[in-house]
N, C-alpha and C positions, 0 to 999 in steps of 0.2 A: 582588376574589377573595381568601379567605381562604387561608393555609397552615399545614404543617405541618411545624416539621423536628424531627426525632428526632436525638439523639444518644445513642452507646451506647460505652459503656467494656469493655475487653475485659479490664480488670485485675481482681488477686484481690481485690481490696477498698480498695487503698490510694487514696486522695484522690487526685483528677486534675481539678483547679480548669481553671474557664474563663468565658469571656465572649462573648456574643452582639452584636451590636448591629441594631437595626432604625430603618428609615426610617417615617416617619408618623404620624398623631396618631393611631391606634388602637393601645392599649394591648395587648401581647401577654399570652396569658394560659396559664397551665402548664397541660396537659392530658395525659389518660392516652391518647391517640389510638395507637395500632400497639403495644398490650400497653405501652407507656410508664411507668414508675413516676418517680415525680417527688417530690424533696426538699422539702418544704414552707420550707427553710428559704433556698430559692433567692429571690435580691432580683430584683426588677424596679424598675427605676430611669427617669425620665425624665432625657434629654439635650436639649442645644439643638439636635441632626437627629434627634429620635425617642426610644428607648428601647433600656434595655440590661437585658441578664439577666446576671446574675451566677450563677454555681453550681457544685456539684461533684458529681462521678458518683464511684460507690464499685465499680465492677464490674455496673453494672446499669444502665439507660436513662434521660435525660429529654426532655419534650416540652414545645415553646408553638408555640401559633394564634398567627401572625400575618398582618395585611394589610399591610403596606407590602414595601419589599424589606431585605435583607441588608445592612448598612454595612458588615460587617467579624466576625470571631470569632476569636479566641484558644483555643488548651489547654497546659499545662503540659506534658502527654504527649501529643502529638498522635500518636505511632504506634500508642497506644491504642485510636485513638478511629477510628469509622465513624459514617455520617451519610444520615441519608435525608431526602429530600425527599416529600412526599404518600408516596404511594403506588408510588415510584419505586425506583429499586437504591439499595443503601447502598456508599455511596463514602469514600474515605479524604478527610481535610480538602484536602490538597493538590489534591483534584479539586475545589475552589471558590475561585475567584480572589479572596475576598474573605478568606481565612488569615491572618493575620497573627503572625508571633512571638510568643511567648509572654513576658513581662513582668513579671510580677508580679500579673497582673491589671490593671497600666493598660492606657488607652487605652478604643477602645471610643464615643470621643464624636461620633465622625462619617466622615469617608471617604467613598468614593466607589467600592462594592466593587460586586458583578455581582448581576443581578438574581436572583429566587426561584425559579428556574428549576435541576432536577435532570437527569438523563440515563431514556433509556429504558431496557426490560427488554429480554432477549432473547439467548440464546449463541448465536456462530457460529465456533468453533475459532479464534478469529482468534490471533497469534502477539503475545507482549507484547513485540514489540519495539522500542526508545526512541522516545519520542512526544517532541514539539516542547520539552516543558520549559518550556509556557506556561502559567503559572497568575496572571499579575498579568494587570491588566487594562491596557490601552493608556490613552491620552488620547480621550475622544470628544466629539462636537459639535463640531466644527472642530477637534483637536488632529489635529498630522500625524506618520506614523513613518515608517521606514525601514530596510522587514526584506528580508533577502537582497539586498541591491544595486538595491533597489523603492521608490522614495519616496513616499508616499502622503501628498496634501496635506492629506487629511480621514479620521480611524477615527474610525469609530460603531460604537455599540452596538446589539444587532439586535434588543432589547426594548428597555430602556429609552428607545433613538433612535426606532426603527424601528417599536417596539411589534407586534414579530413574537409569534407563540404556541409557546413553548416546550413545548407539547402536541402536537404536531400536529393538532392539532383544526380550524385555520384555514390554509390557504395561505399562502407568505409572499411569493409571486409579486408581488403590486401592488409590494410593501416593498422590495424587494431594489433599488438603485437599476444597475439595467443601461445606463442612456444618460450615465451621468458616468464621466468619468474622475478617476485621484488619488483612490481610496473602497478606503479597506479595510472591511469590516461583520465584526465580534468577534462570534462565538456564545457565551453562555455556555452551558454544560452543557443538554442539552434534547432534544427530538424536535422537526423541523421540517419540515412537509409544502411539496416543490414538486412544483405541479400539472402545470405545462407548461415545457417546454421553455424556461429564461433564457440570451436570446443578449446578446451584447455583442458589437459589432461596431464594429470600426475605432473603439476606445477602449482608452487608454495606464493603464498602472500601475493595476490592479481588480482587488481580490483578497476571497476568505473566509477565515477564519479562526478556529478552536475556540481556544476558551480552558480547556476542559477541562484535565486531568493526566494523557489518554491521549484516544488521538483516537478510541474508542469513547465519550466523554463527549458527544460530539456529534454526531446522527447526522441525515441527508438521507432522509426518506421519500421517496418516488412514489408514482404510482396504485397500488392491487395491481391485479391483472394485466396491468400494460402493463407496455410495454418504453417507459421513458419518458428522454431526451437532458437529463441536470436540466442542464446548463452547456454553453453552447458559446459559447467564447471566439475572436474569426474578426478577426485582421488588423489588432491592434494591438500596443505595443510594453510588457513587462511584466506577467505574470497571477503571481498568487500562490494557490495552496491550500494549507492549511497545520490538519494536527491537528484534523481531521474523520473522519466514515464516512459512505457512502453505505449503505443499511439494503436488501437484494433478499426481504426475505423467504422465508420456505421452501417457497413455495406451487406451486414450479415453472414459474413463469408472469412473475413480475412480477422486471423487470431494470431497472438505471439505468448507463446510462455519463457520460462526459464528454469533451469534447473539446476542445483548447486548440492551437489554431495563430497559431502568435506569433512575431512579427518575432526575438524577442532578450527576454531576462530571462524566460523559462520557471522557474514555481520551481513543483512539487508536492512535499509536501511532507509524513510523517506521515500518510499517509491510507490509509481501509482499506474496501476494498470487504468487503462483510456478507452471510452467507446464500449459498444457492444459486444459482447461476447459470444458469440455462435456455436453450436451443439452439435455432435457428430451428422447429424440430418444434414444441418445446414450445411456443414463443410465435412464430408467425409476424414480428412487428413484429420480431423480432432478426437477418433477414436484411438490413435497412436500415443498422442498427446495431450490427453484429457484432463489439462488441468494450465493456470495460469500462472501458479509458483510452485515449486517443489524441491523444496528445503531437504536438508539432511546433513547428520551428524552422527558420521559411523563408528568415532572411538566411544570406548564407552564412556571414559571422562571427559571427554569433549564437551564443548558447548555453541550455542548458537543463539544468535538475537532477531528476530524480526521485527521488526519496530516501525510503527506507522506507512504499514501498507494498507490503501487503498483501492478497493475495487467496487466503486457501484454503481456501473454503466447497465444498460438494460439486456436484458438473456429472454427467453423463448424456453419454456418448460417442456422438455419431449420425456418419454418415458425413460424410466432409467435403466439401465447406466449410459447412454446417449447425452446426459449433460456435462458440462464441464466443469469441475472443481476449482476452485479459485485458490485452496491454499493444501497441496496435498502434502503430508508428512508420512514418508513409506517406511516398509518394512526394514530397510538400512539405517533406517536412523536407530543409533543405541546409546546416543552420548543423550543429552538435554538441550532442548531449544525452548526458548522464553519467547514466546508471542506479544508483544506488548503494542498495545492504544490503536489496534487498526480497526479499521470500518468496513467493513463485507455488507452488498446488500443487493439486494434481486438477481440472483445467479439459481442455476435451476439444478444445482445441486451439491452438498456436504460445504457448507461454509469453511468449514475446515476440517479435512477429514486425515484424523492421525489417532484411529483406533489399530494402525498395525505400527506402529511407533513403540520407543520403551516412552522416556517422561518428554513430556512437552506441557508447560506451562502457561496458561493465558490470565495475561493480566491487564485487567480495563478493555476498553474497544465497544464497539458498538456491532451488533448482528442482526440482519434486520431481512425479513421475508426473503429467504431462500430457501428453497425448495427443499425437499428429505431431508435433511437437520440441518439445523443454524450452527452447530457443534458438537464434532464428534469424538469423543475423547475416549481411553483407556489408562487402565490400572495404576499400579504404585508407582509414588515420582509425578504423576499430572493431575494437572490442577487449573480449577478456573474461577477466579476473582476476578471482583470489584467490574465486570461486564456488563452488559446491557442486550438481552437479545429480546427483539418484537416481530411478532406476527402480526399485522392489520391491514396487509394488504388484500380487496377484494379477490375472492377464492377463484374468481376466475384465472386470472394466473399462474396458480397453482395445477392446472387442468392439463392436463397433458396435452400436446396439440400433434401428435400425430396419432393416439388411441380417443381420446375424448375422455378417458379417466383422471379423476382426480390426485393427483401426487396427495402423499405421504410427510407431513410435514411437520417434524417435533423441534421443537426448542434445544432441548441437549437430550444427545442419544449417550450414554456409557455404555461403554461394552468391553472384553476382553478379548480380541480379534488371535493375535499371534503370541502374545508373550504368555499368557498364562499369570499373569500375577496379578491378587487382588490388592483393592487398594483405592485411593482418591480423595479428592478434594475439592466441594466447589462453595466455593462461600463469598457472601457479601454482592450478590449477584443480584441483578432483578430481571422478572421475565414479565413480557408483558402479551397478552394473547387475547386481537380482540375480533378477528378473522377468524369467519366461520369454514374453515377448510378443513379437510381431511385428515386428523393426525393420531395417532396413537398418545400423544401427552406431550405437555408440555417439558419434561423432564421422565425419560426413559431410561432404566437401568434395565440392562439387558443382563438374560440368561447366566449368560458365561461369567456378569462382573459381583464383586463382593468386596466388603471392606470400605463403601464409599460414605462420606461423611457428607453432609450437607446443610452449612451452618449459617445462621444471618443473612437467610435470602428472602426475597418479597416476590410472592407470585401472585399477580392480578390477569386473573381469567373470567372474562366479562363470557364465551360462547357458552353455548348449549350443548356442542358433543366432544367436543377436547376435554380429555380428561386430566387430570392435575400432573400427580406425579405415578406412575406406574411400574413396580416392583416383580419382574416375570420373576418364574419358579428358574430355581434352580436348574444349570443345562438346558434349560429352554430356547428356538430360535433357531435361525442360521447358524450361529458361529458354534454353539453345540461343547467348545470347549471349558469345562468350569474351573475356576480358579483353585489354582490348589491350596490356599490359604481360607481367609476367613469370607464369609458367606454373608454375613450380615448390615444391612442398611441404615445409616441415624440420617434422622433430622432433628437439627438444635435448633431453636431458639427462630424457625418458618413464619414465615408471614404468608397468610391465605386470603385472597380477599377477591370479589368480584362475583357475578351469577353465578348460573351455572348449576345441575343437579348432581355432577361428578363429585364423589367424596373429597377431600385436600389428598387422600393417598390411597391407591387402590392398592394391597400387599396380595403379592400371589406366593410367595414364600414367608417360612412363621416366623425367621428373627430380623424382623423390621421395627422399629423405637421413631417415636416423635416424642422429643423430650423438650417443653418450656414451647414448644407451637403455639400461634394463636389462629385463631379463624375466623373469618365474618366471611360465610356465605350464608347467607340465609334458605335458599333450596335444595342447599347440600348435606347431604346424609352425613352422619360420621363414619370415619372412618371404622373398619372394621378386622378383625384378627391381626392387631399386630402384636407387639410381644410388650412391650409397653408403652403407653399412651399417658402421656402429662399433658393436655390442648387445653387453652383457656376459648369459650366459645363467646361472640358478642361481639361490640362494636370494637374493632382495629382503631 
């Protein structure tokens, strides 16, 4: 199969030398293929693995067909320069593992770079926030790495090895090896269709991996319109994802989750769920699968990392539980998973719901208008710093559209769901709440939870019927079970600020503390019955 890759220089004219290199005995040949103008005075050179182009772009494009794969390319000015493959996005060099420094023009004779494989089309607001910083390629064919504390005795390559279709055009289902353990498999840049469902099951250290320069470089199709489980990782020790996307389409129909329950060394990693995400209405198969990650870490010493997942394509609010969870943490998980820097937003329901979880920690990220809490958390061991969660999206939204009622929509919910233990932490946080929608508080401690601290936070609540923070009575609620430890709620050192006739804290039970608080709402009552009260009142 022939290719095509274009390069284009973004400069005003001045010389921006470079070098290609290709694998195979078919000679590349310059072509005028996607409006391409091309130097006549560009060499093409045979090497002893293939051939190399030599040339220089002046502010204007060049192309070559070729058949084999990529060895390697150089530019003098690589922030210049963009690059497309066929008929695919133009990408910056650094999104092809086969980049090499720039030199003088040596080099170029051989190597071992990624194959001719580019990234799909397609925008979904996704957030450009730092992707894995992989752009070399690993060791493959029996070469072994050891990424995040994961030792893998064998990375492959998932074309060149594997001879996966970096089209999506083919399944990569047969390829994917799911019954070994110790296998990393490297994507390079591409669209890859999985058909059904890849389990691995009771197998150590097996992971994926984009080799991209952002983890939109490489992306996981499914059926359209299924709700289809592309990965489920079930009762081994080690899963790795790392610098991919799962691709949902916009068609309101077709979803893909994943799900990874693992002894210890959980790593997700850089990944970004794509498109819209549709709600059991929309596609019935998502009441099975209600959720678009779901983590887990069943030893109890275990740990797990989730680090810079992104999901904030557009959702459809139906009543609940008909929405879809975007990060769920269930009742197996009993070791620790650390949530860190991701971005959740407009999903029509529990930004991340891991109240039957033991500890899960979230630190930093951004939570931003989704439906029945922004964040759900529970008892000793969980905690959430340094965050950002906002409400201010028009309440329409929020409206449920198959009843015509208004969702339920709180900032952080605590609660003590399954384990029974009190406990928590949320500090250094800001909430921001300027959407007049439906909610019971911006920050809710439910019934069942105690023990929770809440230190160095800034709440600005510009509405008229959100109320601040709200403190139910003991055993109160759904969940009805109360913690068998301590009972009592602090806030340290709160920041209250914005309209609003809601007190800073409604207490429905008597040992609730505001200690070193300050407050500037001016229509707002003070607070009342709580067990001690330090608030300085006036300008913040």
């Amino acid at each position: 199969m022939a290719h095509t890759i274009t390069i284009h220089d973004d400069g005003n004219g001045d010389a921006n030398p470079y070098w290609v290199a290709f694998d195979g005995d078919t000679k590349p040949e310059q072509t005028t293929s996607h409006g391409a103008t091309t130097d006549e005075s560009d060499a093409i050179t045979q090497t002893a693995n293939g051939y190399r182009a030599d040339g220089t772009v002046y502010g204007g494009r060049d192309a070559y067909r070729y058949h084999g794969k990529r060895l390697g390319m150089a530019f003098k000015y690589p922030e210049r320069v963009r690059i497309k493959i066929n008929d695919q996005q133009w990408r910056s060099p650094a999104a092809f593992g086969e980049t090499q420094p720039w030199s003088g023009g040596n080099g170029g004779g051989g190597g071992s770079g990624n194959s001719n494989s580019g990234d799909g089309d397609g925008g979904d607001g996704s957030s450009d926030s730092s992707s894995s910083g992989s752009s070399t390629k690993q060791p493959s064919s029996g070469g072994s790495a050891k990424r995040h504390g994961i030792e893998f005795g064998r990375v492959v390559h998932a074309v060149d090895d594997l001879e996966m279709d970096p089209a999506a055009n083919e399944p990569i289902d047969d390829a994917l090896p799911t019954g070994e353990g110790g296998v990393l498999v490297e994507f390079p840049p591409g669209e890859y269709l999985i058909e059904c469902q890849q389990s691995v099951v009771d197998t150590d250290s097996w992971g994926l991996r984009g080799l991209g320069g952002d983890p939109r470089d490489v992306r996981f199709y499914t059926p359209k319109g299924d709700w289809t489980k592309a990965i489920a990782f079930n009762g081994g020790r080690g899963f790795l994802l790392e610098n991919c996307s799962f691709a949902q389409r916009d068609d309101h129909e077709t979803g893909t989750c994943v799900a990874a329950v693992c002894k210890d060394e959980l790593e997700i990693r850089h990944v970004r769920h794509l498109g819209y995400t549709p709600n059991s209405i929309e596609n019935p198969q998502a009441e099975e699968n209600g959720y678009c990650l779901a983590p887990s870490v069943t030893d109890p010493d275990g740990v797990g990392h989730v680090v810079d997942y992104v999901n904030v394509g557009e959702s459809t609010v139906a009543d609940y539980p008909q929405n879809t969870i975007p990060v769920f943490i269930g009742e197996p998980s009993r070791g620790t998973i650390h949530v860190k820097k991701c971005h959740i937003e407009n999903k029509g329901s529990h930004t991340l719901y891991a109240s039957k979880a033991a500890a899960v920690k979230v630190e930093g990220g951004l939570f931003k208008n989704n439906s029945n809490t922004n964040m759900r958390l529970s008892g000793a061991g969980s905690s959430l710093r340094d965050a950002t969660i906002v409400v201010d999206r028009d309440p329409e939204f929020f409206r449920e559209s198959d009843t015509g009622e208004p969702q339920n929509v709180r900032g952080l919910w605590w609660e003590n769901q399954k384990n029974g233990a009190s406990g928590g932490l949320v500090e250094n946080t800001e909430f921001v709440y300027t959407s007049e929608t439906r909610s019971e508080g911006v920050i809710c401690v439910n019934g069942s939870a105690g023990g929770l601290t809440v230190r160095d936070c800034r709440i600005r609540n510009t509405t008229q019927g959100v109320p601040n923070v709200v403190v139910d009575p003991i055993g109160s609620g759904v969940r009805g079970n109360c913690p068998p430890g301590d009972e009592w709620v602090r806030l340290e050192n709160v920041t209250f600020t914005g309209s609003g006739a809601h007190p800073p804290v409604e207490a429905k039970r008597p040992d609730v503390d505001m200690l070193g608080c300050r407050v500037n709402k001016p229509e707002a009552p003070r607070s009342e019955g709580l067990r001690k009260y330090d608030v300085e009142h006036g300008r913040v």
